[in-house]
C-alpha positions as CSV (number, residue, x, y, z in Angstrom):
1,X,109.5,100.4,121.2
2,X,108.7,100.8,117.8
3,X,105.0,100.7,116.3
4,X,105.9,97.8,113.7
5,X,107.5,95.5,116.4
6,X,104.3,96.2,119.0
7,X,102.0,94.8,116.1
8,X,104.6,92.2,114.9
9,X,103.2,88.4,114.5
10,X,105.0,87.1,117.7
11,X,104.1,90.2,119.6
12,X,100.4,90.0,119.1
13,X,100.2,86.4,119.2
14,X,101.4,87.1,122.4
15,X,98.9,88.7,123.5
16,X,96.1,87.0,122.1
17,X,97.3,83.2,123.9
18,X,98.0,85.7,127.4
19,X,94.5,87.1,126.8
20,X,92.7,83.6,125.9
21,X,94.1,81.9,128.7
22,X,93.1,84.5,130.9
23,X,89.8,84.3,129.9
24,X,90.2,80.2,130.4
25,X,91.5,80.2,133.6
26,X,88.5,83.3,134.7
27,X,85.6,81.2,133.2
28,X,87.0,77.9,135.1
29,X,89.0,78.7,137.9
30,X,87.0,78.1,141.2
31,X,87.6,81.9,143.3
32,X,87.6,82.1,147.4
33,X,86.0,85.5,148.2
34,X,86.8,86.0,151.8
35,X,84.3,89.0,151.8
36,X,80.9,88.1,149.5
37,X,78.6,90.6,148.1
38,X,76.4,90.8,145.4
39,X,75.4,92.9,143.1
40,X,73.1,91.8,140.4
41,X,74.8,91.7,137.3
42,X,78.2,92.8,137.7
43,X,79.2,89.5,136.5
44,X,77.5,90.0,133.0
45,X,79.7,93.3,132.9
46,X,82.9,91.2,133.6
47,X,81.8,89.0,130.4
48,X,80.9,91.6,127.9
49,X,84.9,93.2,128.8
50,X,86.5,90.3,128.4
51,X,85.1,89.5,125.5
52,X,85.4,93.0,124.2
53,X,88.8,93.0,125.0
54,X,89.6,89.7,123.6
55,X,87.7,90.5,120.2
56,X,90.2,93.6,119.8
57,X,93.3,91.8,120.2
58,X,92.3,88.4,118.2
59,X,91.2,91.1,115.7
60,X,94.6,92.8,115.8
61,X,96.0,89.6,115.4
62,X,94.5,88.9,112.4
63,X,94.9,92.2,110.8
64,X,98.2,93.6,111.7
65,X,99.9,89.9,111.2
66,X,101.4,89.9,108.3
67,X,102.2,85.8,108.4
68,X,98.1,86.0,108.5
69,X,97.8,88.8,105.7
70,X,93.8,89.0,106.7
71,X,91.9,91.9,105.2
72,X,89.7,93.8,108.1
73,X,86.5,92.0,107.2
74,X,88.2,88.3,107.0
75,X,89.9,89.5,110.4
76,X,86.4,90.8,111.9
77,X,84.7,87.6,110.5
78,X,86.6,85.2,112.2
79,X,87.4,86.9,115.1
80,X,83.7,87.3,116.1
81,X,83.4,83.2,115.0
82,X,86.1,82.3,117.1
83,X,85.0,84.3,120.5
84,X,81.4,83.5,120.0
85,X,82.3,79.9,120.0
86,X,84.9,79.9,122.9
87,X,82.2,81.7,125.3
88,X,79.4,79.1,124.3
89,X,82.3,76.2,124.8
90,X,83.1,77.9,128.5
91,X,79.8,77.7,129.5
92,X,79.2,74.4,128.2
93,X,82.7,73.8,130.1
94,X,81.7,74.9,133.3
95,X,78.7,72.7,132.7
96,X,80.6,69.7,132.4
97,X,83.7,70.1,134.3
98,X,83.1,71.7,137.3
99,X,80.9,71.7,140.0
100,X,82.0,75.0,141.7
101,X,80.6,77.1,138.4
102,X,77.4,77.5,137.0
103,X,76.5,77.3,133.3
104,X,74.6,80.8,132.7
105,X,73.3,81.7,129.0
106,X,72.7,84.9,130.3
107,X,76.6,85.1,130.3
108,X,77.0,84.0,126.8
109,X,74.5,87.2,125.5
110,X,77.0,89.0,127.4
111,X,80.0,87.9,125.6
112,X,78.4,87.7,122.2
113,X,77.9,91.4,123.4
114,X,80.9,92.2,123.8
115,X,82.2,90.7,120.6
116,X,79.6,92.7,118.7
117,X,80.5,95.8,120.5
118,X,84.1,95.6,119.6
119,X,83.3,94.6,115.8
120,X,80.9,97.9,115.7
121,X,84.3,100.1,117.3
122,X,86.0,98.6,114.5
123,X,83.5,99.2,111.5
124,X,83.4,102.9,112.7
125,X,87.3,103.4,113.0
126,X,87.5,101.4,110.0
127,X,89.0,104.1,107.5
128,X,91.4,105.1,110.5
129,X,92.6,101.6,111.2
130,X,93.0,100.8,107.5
131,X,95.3,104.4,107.3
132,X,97.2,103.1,110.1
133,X,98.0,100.3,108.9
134,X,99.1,101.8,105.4
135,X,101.2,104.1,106.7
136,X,103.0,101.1,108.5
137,X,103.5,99.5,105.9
138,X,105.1,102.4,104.0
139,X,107.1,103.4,107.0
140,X,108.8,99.9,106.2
């Protein structure tokens, strides 16, 4: 598979709807654990990597789309908007629509954290991202 069809619009939007539902479906779904143990904080670790992860690919998204023709800041800026939002909305969610779940602010510093964490990999790959993607665009 070719690099310019893996970042392609429908490809990555892909991706990023696969991703976001996951995330949905993790931060409201009520899980059976046959077996229960605990150890403190390993949820918080959960957050901060799925909201890393889904900070890479919305920011992917943004960038590499060319029907959304976003420059790397406009891409990092609304990226980090949109997933700092959507993990204060599932708290709230779990809050409100469930009984089974527990609202924790503790787990929105965890995904804000993992939103800044992935905007920081970014900033520092920045000249290698923006070379990638030139070189795509010449290869076409």
């Amino acid at each position: 598979m070719n690099i310019k069809r893996l970042l392609g619009h429908n490809t990555l939007f892909t991706l990023v709807v696969v991703l976001t539902s996951l995330v949905t479906w993790a931060s409201l779904a009520k899980f059976i654990n046959p077996v229960t143990f605990k150890i403190e904080g390993s949820d918080k670790i959960g957050h901060f990597i799925a909201y890393f992860t889904l900070t890479i690919a919305w920011t992917l998204f943004f960038f590499f789309s060319e029907k959304m023709n976003k420059n790397l800041k406009q891409s990092l800026i609304i990226t980090s908007i949109i997933c700092i939002l959507y993990g204060v909305l599932m708290e709230v969610l779990q809050a409100l629509l469930t009984t089974y779940r527990n609202s924790d602010w503790y787990d929105v510093v965890a995904n804000t954290s993992g939103t800044i964490f992935a905007v920081l990999v970014f900033v520092v790959f920045k000249n290698r991202i923006l070379k990638f993607k030139q070189n795509k665009q010449e290869v076409r």
